[in-house]
C-alpha positions in Angstrom: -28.4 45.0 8.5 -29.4 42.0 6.2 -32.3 41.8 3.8 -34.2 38.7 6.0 -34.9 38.7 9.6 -33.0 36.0 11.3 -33.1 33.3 9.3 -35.5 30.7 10.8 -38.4 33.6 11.0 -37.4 34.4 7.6 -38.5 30.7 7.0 -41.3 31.7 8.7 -42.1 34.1 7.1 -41.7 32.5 3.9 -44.1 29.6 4.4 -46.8 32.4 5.7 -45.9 33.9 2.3 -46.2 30.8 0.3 -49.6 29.8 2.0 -51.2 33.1 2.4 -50.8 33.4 -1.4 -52.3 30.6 -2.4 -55.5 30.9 -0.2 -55.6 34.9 -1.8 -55.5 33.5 -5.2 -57.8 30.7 -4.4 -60.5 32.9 -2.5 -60.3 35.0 -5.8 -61.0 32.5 -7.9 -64.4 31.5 -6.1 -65.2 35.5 -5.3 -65.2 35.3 -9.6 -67.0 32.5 -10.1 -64.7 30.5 -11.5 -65.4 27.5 -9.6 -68.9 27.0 -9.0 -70.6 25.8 -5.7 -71.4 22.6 -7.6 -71.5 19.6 -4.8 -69.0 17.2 -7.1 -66.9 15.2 -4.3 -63.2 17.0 -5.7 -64.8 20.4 -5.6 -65.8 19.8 -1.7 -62.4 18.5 -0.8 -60.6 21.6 -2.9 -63.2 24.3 -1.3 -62.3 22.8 2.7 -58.9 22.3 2.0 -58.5 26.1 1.0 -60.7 26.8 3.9 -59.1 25.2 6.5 -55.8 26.9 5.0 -57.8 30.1 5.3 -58.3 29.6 9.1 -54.9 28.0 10.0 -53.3 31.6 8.5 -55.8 33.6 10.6 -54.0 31.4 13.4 -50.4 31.6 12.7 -51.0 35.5 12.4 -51.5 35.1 16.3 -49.3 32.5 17.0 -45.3 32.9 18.6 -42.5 30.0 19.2 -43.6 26.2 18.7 -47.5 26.5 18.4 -46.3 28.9 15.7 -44.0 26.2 14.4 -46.7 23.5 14.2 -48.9 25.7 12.4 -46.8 26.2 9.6 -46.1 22.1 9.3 -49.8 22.1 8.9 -49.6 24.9 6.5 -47.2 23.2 4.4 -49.3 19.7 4.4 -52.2 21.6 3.5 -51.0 22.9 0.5 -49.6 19.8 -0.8 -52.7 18.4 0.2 -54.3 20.9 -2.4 -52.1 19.9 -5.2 -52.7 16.7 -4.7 -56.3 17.3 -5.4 -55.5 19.4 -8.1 -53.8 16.4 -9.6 -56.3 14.0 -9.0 -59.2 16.5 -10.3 -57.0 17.0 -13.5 -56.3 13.0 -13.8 -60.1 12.2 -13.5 -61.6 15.7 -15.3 -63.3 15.8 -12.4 -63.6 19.7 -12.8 -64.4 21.5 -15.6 -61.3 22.5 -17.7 -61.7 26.3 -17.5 -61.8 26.3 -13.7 -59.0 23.5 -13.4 -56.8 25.7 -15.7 -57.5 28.8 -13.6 -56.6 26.7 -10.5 -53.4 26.3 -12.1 -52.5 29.5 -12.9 -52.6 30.5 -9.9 -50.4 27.9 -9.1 -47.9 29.0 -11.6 -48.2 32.8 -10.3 -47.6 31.4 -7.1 -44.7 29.5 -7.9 -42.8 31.8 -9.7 -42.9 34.0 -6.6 -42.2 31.4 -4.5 -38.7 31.5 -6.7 -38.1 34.8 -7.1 -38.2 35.0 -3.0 -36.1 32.2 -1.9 -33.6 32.9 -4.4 -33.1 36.5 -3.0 -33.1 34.8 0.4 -30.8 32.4 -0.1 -27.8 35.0 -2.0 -28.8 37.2 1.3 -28.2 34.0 3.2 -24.7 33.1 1.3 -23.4 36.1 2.4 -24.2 36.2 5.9 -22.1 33.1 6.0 -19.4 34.8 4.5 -19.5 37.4 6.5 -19.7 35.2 9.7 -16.7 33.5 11.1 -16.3 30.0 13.1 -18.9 28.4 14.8 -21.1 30.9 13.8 -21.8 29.6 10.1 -22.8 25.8 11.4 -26.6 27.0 11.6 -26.5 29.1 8.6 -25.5 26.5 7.0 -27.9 24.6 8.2 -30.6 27.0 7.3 -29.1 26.6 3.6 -29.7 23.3 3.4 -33.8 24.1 4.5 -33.9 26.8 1.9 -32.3 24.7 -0.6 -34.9 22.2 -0.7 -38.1 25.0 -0.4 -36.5 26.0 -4.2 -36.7 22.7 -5.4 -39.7 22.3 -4.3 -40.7 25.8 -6.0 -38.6 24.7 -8.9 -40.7 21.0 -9.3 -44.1 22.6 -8.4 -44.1 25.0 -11.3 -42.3 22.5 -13.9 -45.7 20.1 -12.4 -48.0 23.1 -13.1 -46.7 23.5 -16.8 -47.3 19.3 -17.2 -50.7 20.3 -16.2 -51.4 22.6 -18.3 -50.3 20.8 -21.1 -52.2 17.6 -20.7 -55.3 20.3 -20.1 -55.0 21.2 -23.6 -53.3 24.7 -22.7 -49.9 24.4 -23.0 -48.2 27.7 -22.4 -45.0 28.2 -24.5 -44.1 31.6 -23.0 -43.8 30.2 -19.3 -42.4 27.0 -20.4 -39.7 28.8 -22.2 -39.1 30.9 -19.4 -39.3 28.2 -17.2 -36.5 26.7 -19.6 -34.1 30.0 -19.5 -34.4 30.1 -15.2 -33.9 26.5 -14.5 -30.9 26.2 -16.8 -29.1 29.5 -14.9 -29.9 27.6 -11.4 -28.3 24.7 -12.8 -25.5 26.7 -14.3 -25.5 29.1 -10.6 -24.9 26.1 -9.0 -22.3 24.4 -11.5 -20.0 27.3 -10.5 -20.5 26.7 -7.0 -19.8 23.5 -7.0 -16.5 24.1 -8.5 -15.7 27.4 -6.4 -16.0 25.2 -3.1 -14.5 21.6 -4.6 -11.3 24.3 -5.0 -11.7 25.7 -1.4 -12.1 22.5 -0.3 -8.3 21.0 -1.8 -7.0 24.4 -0.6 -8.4 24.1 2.8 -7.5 20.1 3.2 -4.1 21.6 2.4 -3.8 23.9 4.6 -5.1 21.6 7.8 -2.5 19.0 6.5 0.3 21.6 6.8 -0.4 23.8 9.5 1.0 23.0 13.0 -1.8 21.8 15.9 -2.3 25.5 17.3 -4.0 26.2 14.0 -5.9 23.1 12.7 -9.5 23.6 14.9 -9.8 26.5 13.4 -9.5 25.5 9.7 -11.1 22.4 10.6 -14.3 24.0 11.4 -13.8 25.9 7.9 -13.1 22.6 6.1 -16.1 21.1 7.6 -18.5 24.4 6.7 -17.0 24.0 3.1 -17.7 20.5 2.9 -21.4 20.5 4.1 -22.3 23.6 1.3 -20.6 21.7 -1.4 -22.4 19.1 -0.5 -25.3 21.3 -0.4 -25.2 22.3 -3.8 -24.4 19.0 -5.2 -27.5 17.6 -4.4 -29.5 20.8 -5.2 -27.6 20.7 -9.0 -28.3 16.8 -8.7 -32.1 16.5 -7.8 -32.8 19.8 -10.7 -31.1 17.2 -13.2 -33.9 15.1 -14.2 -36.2 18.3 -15.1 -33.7 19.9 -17.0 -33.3 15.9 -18.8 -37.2 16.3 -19.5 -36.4 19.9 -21.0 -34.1 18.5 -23.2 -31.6 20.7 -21.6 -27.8 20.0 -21.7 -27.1 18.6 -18.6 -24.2 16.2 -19.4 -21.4 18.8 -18.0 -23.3 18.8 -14.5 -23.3 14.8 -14.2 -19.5 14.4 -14.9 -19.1 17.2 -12.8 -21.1 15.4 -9.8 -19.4 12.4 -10.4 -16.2 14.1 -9.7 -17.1 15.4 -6.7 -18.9 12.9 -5.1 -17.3 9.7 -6.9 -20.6 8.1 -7.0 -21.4 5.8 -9.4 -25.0 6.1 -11.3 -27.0 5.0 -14.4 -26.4 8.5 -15.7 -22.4 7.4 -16.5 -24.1 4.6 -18.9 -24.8 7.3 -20.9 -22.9 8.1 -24.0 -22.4 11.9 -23.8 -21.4 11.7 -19.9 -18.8 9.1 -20.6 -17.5 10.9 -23.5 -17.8 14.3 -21.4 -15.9 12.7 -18.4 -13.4 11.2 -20.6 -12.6 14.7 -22.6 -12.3 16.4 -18.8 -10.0 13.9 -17.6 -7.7 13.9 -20.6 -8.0 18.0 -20.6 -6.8 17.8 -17.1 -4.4 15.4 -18.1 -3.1 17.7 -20.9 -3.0 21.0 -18.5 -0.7 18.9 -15.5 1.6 17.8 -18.4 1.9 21.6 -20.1 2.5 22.8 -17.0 4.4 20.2 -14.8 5.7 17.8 -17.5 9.2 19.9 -18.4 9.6 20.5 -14.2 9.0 16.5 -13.7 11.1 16.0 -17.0 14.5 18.1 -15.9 13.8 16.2 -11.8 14.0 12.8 -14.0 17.2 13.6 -15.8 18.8 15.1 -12.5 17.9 12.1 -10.9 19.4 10.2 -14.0 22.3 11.9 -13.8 23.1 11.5 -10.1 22.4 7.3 -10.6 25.2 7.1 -12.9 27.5 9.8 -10.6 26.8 7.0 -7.9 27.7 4.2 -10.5 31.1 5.7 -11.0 31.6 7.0 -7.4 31.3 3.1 -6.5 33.6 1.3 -8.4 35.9 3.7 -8.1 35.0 3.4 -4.4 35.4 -0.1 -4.8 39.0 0.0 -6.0 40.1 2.7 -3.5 38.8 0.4 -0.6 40.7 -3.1 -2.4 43.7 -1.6 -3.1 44.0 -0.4 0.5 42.8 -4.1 2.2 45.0 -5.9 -0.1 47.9 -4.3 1.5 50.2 -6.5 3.2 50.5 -4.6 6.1 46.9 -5.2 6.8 46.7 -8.7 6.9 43.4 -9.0 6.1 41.6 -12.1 5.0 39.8 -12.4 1.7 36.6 -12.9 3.2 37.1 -9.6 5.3 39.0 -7.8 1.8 35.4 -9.0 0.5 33.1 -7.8 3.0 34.5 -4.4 3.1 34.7 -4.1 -0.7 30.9 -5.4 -1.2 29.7 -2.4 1.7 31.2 0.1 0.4 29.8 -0.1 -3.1 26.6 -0.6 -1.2 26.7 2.5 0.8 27.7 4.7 -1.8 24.9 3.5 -3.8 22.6 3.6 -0.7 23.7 7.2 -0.5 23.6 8.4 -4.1 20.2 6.8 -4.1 19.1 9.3 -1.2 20.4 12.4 -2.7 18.6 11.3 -5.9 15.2 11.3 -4.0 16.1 14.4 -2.2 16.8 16.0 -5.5 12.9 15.4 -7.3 11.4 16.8 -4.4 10.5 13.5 -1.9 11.1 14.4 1.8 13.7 11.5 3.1 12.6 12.4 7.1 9.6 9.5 6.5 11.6 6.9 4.6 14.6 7.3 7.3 11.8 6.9 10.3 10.4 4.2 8.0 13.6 2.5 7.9 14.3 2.2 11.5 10.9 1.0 12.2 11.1 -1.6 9.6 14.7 -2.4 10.9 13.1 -2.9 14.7 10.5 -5.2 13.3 12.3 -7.3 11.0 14.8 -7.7 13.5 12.2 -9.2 16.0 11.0 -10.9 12.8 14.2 -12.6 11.7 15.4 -13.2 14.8 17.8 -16.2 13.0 18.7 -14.0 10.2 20.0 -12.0 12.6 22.1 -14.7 14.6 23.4 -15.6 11.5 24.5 -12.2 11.0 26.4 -11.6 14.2 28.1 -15.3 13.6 28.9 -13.8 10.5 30.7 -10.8 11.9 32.8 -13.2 14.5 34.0 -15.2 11.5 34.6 -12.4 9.7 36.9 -10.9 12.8 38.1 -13.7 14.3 39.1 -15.7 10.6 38.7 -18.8 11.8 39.3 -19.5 7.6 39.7 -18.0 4.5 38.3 -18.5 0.8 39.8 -21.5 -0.5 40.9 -23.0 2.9 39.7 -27.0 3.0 37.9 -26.9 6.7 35.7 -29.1 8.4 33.0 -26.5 9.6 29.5 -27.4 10.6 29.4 -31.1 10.5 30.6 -30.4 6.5 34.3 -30.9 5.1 35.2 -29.2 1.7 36.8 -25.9 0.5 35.8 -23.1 1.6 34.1 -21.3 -1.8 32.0 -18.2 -0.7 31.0 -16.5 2.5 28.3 -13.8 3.5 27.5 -12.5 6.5 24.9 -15.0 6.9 26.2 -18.4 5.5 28.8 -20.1 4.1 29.1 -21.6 0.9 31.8 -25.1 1.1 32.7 -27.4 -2.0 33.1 -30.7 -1.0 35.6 -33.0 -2.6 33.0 -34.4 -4.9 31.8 -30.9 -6.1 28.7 -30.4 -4.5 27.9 -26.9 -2.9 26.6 -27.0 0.4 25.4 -24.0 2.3 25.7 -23.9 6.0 24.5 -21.2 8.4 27.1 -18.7 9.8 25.4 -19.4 13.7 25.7 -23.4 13.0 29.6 -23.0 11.7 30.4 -20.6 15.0 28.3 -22.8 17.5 30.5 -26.2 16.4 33.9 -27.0 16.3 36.1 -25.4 12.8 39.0 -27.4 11.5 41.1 -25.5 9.3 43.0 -28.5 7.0 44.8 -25.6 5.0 45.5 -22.7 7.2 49.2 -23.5 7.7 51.7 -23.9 4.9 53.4 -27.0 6.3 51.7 -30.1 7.3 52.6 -33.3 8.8 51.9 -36.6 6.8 51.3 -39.5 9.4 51.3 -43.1 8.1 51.4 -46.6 9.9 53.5 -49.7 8.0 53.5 -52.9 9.4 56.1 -55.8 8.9 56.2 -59.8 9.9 58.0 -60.6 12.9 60.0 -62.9 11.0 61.5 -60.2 9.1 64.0 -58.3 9.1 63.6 -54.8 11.7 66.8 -52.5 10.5 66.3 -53.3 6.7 62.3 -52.6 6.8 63.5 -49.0 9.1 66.4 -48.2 6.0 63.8 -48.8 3.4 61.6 -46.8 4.8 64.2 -43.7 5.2 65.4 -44.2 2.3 61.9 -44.2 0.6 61.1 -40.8 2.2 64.5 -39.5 1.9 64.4 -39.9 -1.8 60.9 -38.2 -2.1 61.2 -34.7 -3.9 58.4 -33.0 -2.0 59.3 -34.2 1.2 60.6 -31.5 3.6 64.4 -31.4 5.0 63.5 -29.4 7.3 61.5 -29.8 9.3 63.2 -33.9 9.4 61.2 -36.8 8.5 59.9 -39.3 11.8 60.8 -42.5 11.1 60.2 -45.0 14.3 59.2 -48.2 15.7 55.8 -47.3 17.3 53.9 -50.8 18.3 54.3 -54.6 18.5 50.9 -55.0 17.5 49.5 -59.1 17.4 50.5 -60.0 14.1 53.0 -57.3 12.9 55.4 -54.7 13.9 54.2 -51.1 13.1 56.5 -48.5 12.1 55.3 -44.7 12.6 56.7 -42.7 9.0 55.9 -38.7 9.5 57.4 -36.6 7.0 56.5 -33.0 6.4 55.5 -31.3 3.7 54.0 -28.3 1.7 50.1 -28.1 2.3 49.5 -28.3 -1.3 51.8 -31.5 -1.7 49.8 -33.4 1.1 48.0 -36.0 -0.8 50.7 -36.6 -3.3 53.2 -37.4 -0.9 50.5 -39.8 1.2 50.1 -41.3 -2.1 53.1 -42.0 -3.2 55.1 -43.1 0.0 52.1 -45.7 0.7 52.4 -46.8 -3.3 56.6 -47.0 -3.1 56.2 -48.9 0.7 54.2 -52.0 -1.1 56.9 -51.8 -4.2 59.7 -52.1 -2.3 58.2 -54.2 0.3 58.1 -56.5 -2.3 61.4 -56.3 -4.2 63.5 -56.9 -0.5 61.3 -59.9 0.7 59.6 -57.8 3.4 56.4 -59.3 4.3 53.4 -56.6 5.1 50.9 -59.0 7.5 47.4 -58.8 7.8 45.4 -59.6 10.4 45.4 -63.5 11.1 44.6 -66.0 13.4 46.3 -69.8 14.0 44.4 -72.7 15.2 45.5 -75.9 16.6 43.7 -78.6 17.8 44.5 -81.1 20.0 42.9 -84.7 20.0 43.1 -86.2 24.0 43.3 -90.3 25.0 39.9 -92.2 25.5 39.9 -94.5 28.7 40.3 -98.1 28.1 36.4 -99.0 28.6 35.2 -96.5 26.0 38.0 -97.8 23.9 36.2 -101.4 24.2 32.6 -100.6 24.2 33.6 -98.6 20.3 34.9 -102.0 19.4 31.7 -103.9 20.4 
């Protein structure tokens, strides 16, 4: 059975207690004469207050369930009513000294038994809770919370009773130390508790975080208990602080340890000794994690060291493995595709080697996978173009419309192809600039490959007069090409007569050639045409237009009216 009844008529009984007591020690006082019948206006209001207190405790003796509630409220305002007047009869010396000190140490008796009794009801109270399970500590807990602030209250009237006794001239060393010696174990009583349920709390938070769904109402309801008595005892350690400040007691341990807890930020952290206190707990703390977990963290690092450079060597050698296998003839794979598949497999290997890595220290890889493939979805929606560009990149890549170092005409852009990704293309022109285009845009238009074939044809248009001769222009012309060292026997040179344009006769001159000689034998044909042109007397028109005018007869009377 426990040492209280249940709790709220322990409260009950408590305030009956407390209020009972002080109209006993108050009805004493006057039984001895210690306060006088003297009709002073704070004697009258002291003398009805403890006689109305008298007559609401004959009432609550008779009372049960909310009447007996309400008489208790009154109890309770009564007696701070009476303190009040204590205070104001001390303030003004309304009273004469001796009686004013006798009123207060009755106060002080009462007081200290006030302590004495909620502090037993509260351990009693602490372990019911314990005991309890579930739901069942919520209005315990609850009931903590009341009792809590009674024993501050307790706690603040008899430190106030001791400041009154002082400024009455009898300051009472023996009771202030004492006072002293039990307020600093409360504040030390509760220290402990804060720290025994900030631990319970991390283990419990824990444990909901871990446990499948079947389990977490239950530890819920735990974590919430433990969260509502820490903060319990917080704010009883935290409201005690400023008396134990006027006692010059130590109390810079109990703010940094608040602060912790609660992460609230006061004017007690501008002080010196808290700052200086957090600081030396923080860098303890950091001290103990290192001792312990600093060689663990230390031999993860190196692993994770060690399996980077693994990776490095894994991919070039990767890398060489994978070219030396697409550069096979056999293959016939393009350099842009020898490229591609050379470039992803270093990047997978690292992708992978980077994975076991972060396996390795300890970080779970299910999240960043499920991460991965959500961010994939979005940035795919995202980069919607990207992503074109990527897919033209793939057709290129499969299809090899070109290779590196093919001259194309590709997306409204003519140069040599340079360098190519999956999504652009990077082309040289002829006057060395570097133009980019978009792998979607070079798919979507028409791609003219100059280069792709080994052999090309070179077709050029000469033009002779009319007036000269046909066979020698079409002999000078073979011979020209005949004679050329990069022109092609086979396949055999096109020599013809192609149009009797206006002013000239055009002769068609295709000879073939090496892809590489291309411009040099455009050049040179078109440069050994004018030369020899010249040396046989072959004329090479241009474009011309004759004009002849023709003056017609004037009639006889025009002829005569001119001479007039």
């Amino acid at each position: 059975m426990a040492l209280f009844f249940p709790l709220k008529g322990s409260l009950h009984l408590f305030r009956w207690f407390l209020l009972l007591s002080i109209v006993f020690y108050s009805i004493s006082t006057v039984a001895k004469g210690e306060v006088e019948d003297v009709p002073s206006p704070e004697r009258m209001a002291i003398s009805k207050l403890m006689s109305e207190i008298s007559v609401l405790t004959d009432n609550a003796a008779q009372m049960r369930g909310e009447e007996y509630e309400a008489i208790q409220l009154q109890l309770f305002h009564k007696n701070q009513l009476l303190r009040d007047r204590i205070a104001i009869a001390i303030d003004n010396k309304a009273l004469p000294t001796a009686e004013l000190v006798a009123l207060v140490k009755k106060q002080q008796q009462h007081s200290a038994g006030s302590m004495r009794y909620l502090e037993s009801q509260i351990l009693s109270l602490n372990e019911e809770i314990n005991r309890v399970k579930g739901q069942d500590k919520l209005p315990l807990v609850n009931n903590s919370r009341e009792l809590q602030q009674y024993l501050f209250d307790s706690y603040e009237s008899s430190w106030e009773n001791l400041q009154w006794l002082e400024v009455l001239g009898e300051p009472d060393q023996a009771a202030l130390n004492e006072f002293k010696g039990k307020l600093d174990n409360r504040m030390r009583l509760l220290s402990a508790s804060v720290g025994y349920l900030s631990q319970q709390q991390k283990s419990i938070s824990a444990q909901v975080a871990m446990s499948p769904e079947s389990e977490k109402p239950a530890l819920q309801i735990n974590e919430l208990v433990v969260d509502l008595r820490l903060n319990i005892v917080t704010n009883s350690l935290r409201e005690l602080l400023p008396i134990g400040d006027a006692l010059t007691l130590e109390t810079s341990e109990y703010k940094r340890q608040i602060f912790e807890v609660t992460g609230s930020i006061t004017y007690d952290l501008l002080n010196l000794t808290v700052v200086l206190s957090i600081i030396d707990s923080w860098s303890s703390a950091a001290l103990e994690w290192l001792l312990e977990n600093a060689p663990q963290h230390v031999f993860k690092l190196l692993i994770f060291l060690l399996i980077l450079l693994l990776t490095r060597a894994v991919s070039k050698l990767t890398k060489k493995a994978v070219s030396h296998a697409v550069s096979t003839k056999n293959l016939s794979i393009s350099k842009l595709m020898q490229d591609f598949f050379i470039s992803m497999s270093g990047k997978a290997v690292w992708v992978i080697g980077i994975l076991v890595g972060l396996s390795q220290i300890g970080i779970n890889l299910t999240p960043i996978l499920t991460g991965f493939g959500i961010a994939g979805v979005i940035i795919g929606f995202a980069l919607q173009d990207t992503m074109s560009n990527f897919a033209a990149g793939m057709m290129l890549l499969i299809y090899r419309p070109f290779d590196v170092g093919d001259f194309v005409y590709a997306g409204g852009v003519d140069g040599k192809v340079s360098h190519m990704s999956l999504v652009n293309t990077t082309i040289r022109t002829f006057d060395n600039q570097i133009i980019i285009v978009p792998n979607s845009k070079i798919w979507g238009d028409v791609i003219k490959n100059v280069t792709h074939e080994r052999v090309r044809r070179v077709d050029m248009i000469f033009g002779i007069g009319y007036a000269d001769d046909l066979l020698k222009a079409e002999a000078v012309l073979n011979d020209i090409v005949a004679t050329h060292p990069a022109v092609l026997r086979s396949p055999e040179p096109l020599i013809k007569v192609q149009t009797l344009n206006t002013s000239s006769v055009d002769f068609i001159v295709r000879p073939w050639v090496k892809t590489d000689d291309y411009w040099d034998v455009y050049w040179d044909v078109t440069k050994e045409v004018k030369l020899r042109f010249d040396r046989e007397g072959i004329t090479i028109p241009f474009p011309q237009q004759d004009v002849h005018l023709h003056v017609a007869n004037q009639p006889e009377s025009e002829a005569k009216s001119d001479e007039v």
